[in-house]
Structures are given as C-alpha cells and as structure tokens.
C-alpha positions as CSV (number, residue, x, y, z in Angstrom):
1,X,-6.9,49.1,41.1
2,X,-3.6,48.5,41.9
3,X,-4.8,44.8,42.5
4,X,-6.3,43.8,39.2
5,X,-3.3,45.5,37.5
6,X,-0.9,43.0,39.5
7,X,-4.0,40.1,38.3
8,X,-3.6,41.2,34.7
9,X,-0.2,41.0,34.8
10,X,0.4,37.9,36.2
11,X,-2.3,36.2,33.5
12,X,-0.4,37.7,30.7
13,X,3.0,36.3,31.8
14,X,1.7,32.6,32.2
15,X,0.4,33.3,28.6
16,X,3.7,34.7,27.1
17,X,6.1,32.6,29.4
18,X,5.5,29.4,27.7
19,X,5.3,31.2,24.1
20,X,8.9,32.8,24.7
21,X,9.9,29.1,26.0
22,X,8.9,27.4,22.9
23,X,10.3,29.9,20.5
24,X,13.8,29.7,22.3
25,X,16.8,29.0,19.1
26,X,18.5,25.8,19.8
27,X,22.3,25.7,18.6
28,X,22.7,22.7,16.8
29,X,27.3,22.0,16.0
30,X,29.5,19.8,14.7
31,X,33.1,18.5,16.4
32,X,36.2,17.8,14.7
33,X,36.8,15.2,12.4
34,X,38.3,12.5,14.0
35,X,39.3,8.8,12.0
36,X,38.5,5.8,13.8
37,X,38.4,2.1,12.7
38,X,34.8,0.6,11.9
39,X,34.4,-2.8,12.1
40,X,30.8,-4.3,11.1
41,X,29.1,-7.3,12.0
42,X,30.2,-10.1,9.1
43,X,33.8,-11.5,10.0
44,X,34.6,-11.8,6.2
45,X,34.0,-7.9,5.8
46,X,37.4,-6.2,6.6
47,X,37.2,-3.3,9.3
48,X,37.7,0.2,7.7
49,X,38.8,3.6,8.8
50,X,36.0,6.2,8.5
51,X,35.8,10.2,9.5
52,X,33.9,10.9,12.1
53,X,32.6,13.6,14.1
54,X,30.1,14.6,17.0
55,X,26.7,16.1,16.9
56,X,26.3,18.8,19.8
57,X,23.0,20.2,20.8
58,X,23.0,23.5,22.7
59,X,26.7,22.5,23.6
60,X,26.1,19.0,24.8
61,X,26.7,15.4,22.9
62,X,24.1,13.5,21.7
63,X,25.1,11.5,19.1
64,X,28.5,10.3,16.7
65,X,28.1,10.8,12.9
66,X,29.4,10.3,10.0
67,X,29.2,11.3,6.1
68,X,27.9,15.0,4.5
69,X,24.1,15.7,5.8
70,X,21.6,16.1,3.8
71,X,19.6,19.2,3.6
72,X,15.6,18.2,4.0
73,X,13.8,21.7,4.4
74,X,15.1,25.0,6.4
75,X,14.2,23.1,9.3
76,X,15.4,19.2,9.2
77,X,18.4,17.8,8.0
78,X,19.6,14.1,8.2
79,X,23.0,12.6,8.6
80,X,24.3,9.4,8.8
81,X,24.6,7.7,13.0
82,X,27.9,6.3,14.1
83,X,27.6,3.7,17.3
84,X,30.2,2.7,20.1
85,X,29.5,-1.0,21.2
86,X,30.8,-2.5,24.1
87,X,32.9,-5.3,22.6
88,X,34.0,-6.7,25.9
89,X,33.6,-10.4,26.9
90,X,31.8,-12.1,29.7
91,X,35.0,-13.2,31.3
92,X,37.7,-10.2,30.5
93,X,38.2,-8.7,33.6
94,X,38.4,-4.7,32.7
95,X,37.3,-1.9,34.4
96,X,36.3,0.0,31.7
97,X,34.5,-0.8,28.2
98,X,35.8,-1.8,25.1
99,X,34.3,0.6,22.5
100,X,33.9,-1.1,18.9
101,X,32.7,1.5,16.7
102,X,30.3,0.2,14.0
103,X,28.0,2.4,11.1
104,X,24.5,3.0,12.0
105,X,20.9,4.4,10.2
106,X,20.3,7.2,10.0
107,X,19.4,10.3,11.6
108,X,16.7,13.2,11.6
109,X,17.7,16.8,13.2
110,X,14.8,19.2,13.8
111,X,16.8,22.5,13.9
112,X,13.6,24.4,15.6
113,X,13.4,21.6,18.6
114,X,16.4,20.1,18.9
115,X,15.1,16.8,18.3
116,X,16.7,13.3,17.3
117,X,15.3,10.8,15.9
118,X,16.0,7.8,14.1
119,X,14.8,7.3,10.5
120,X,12.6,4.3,9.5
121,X,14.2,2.0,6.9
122,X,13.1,-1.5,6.2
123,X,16.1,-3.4,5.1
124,X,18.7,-1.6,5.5
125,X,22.1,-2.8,6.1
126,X,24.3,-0.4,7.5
127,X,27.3,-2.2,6.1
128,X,26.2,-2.5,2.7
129,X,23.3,-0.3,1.7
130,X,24.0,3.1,0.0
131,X,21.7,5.4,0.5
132,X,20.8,8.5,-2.2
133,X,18.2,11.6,-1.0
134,X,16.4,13.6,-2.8
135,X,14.4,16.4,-1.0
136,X,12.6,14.2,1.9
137,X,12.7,10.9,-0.4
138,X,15.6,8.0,0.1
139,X,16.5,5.5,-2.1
140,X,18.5,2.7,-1.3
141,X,19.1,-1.9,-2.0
142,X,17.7,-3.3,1.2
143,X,19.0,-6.9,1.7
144,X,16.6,-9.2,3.4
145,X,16.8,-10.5,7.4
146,X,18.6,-13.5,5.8
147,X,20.5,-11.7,3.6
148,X,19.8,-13.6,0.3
149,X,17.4,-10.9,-1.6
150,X,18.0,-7.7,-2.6
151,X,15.4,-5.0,-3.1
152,X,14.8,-1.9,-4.6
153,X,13.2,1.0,-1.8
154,X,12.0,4.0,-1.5
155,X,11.2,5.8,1.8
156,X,9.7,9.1,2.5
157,X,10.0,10.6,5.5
158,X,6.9,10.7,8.1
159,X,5.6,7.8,6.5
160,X,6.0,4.0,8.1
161,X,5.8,1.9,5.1
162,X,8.0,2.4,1.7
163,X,6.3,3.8,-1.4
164,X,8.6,1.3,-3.2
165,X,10.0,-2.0,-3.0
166,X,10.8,-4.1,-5.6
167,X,12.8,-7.7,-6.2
168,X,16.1,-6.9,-7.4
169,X,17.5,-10.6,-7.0
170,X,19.9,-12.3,-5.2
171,X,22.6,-11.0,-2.9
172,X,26.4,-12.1,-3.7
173,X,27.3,-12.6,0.4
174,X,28.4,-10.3,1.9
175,X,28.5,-8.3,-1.3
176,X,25.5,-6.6,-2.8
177,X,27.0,-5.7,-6.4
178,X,24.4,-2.7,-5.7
179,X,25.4,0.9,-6.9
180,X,24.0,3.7,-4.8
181,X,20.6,4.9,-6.7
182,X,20.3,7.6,-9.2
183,X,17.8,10.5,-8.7
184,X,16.6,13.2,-11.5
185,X,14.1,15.5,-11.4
186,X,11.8,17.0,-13.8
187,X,10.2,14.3,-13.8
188,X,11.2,12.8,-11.0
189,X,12.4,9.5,-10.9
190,X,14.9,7.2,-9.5
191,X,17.4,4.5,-10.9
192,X,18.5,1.2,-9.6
193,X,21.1,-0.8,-11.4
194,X,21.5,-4.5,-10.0
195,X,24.1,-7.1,-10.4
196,X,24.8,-7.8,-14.5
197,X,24.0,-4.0,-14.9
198,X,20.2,-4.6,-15.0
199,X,18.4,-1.5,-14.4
200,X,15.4,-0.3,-13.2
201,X,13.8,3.0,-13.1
202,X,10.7,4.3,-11.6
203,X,8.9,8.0,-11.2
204,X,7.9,8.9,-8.1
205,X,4.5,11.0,-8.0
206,X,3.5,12.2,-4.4
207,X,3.2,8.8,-2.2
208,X,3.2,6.6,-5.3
209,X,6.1,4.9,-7.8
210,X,5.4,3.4,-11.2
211,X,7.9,1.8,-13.2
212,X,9.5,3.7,-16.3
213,X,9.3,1.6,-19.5
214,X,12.9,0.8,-21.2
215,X,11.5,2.4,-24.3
216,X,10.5,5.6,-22.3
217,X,13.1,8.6,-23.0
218,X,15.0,9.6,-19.2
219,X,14.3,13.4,-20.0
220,X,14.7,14.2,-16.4
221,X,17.3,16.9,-15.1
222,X,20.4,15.3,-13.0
C-alpha cells in the first residue's frame, strides 16, 4: 500500500512541479536615472543629452531605456531601448570599448514571463520618428531606407505588417517637419500633420484604417 501511495505521490508532483514553475511572479525594476550624451548616426544631427535608466529583470540587467512606458494591458508594457555601441576604431589600441550610446526601437515587457522583445516597426528612424500609443496601437512618420519619403503608419502589436501607411511627402534631410501623431477615441482615430501643416486623419476599426473626410466633424474624445 505503502508503495502505490509513494507512486501516487510522485505522479502528482511531476504534475504540480512544472505548474508551480510556470506560475512563479517575476520582478520586473527600474535603476536610477542617469544623463548620458546620445549621439545618432547623421553627422549633421548634433549629439544630445538624454535620461536614462536600466531595466532589471528578477534583479539582473537586461536592457538600457529611456522615455515614460507605456501601459499596454495588466500584463505588457512597452518602453523605449537605449543601445551602447562600440565606437572604437580598427587601429586605436585600447583595452577596453568605447561605448557610444545611441536611441533605439522599441521594447515589449511581458510582466507574467519576463520576456523582451523588440517591437516591429517599418520605417522607423530612431533619431527622428516620434512615436504616439494608444492601447496596443502606435502611430508614428516613418522615413524611407533612403531617407527622401515620409509616411504616415500605424502598427498594432502581434501583427507583422502595418494597418496603415500612407505618403506623406518628402523628407527635409535630416529633418522630418513631422509632429508626433494625435490619437482620440470615441471614435477612434489618429492624426498626422506633415510639413505646410497638411493633415491627415484616419479611424481605426479593428485591423483596418479609413481616411476621415476634411468635411467630417473630429467628435472624438482626446
């Protein structure tokens, strides 16, 4: 008896063992604000000072951010990624790296896993697009590989393609003359406004955009 009592027991704990492992909390900290000089990857764009801070997972560094996160659901938050480059030359003799710290994407946190990842966003330029969320949608000007167009997108996340891209004209350099979107709700829509204060408006329904006549009233909640 004794025998299938130790049986039963030992089948139960292989049962609950990987249950209890899955279910384990993961801490998920900030460090201290620390300012440290940005540089990006035009020479004509001056480098910058920005604040930024570490992102700890159950005590241990994974990754350097920067900005306020963004609140997705209970369980996912995103925040933008600050890199350190090794700037050292070919022939400079050091024995240690040269950091160069320069503004990355952006980043998913799942609170319940502890898992990073990188968010999927075509065309944008971490030096010059400004990104807006709004629950799991993000807006933003992407700038084309050659750095002549400028477009109008919107990502969702979990989905590999944008719901909405859209000519906004051309770039100025290396400035886009692109103000960060404008979100509303009720219905909910989001606003571009280009160089020569054009604007553009479009609701987003589910996985789809359509574009908001000018003679259509904005009677959507900021």
């Amino acid at each position: 008896m004794r025998f299938f009592l130790r049986i039963a027991a030992y089948c139960l704990l292989i049962v609950v063992m990987p249950a209890l492992a899955v279910s384990k909390p993961h801490v998920i900290t900030f460090g201290k604000w620390t300012v440290v000089k940005a540089s990006t990857n035009s020479d004509q764009r001056p480098s910058d000072n920005l604040r930024v801070r570490p992102l700890y997972v159950d005590g241990r560094l994974k990754e350097f951010t920067f900005g306020i996160p963004h609140e997705v659901t209970e369980q996912l938050f995103v925040v933008r990624r600050m890199v350190r480059v090794n700037d050292l030359l070919p022939q400079e003799a050091a024995s240690s790296p040269r950091w160069n710290w320069q503004r990355g994407g952006w980043l998913v946190i799942d609170r319940v896993t502890g898992h990073i990842s990188q968010t999927n966003l075509p065309e944008f330029d971490p030096d010059s697009s400004s990104a807006t969320w709004y629950r799991d949608y993000v807006a933003y000007c992407g700038i084309s590989n050659d750095g002549r167009k400028l477009s109008a997108v919107v990502m969702q996340l979990g989905r590999r393609k944008p719901i909405l891209k859209k000519p906004l004209g051309d770039a100025a350099g290396d400035d886009t003359e692109c103000a960060p979107p404008d979100w509303q709700r009720a219905p909910t829509r989001v606003s571009f406004v280009s160089r020569a204060d054009q604007k553009s408006t479009f609701a987003v329904r589910g996985h789809s955009v359509e574009v908001v006549a000018d003679d259509e009233p904005e009677d959507g909640t900021e």
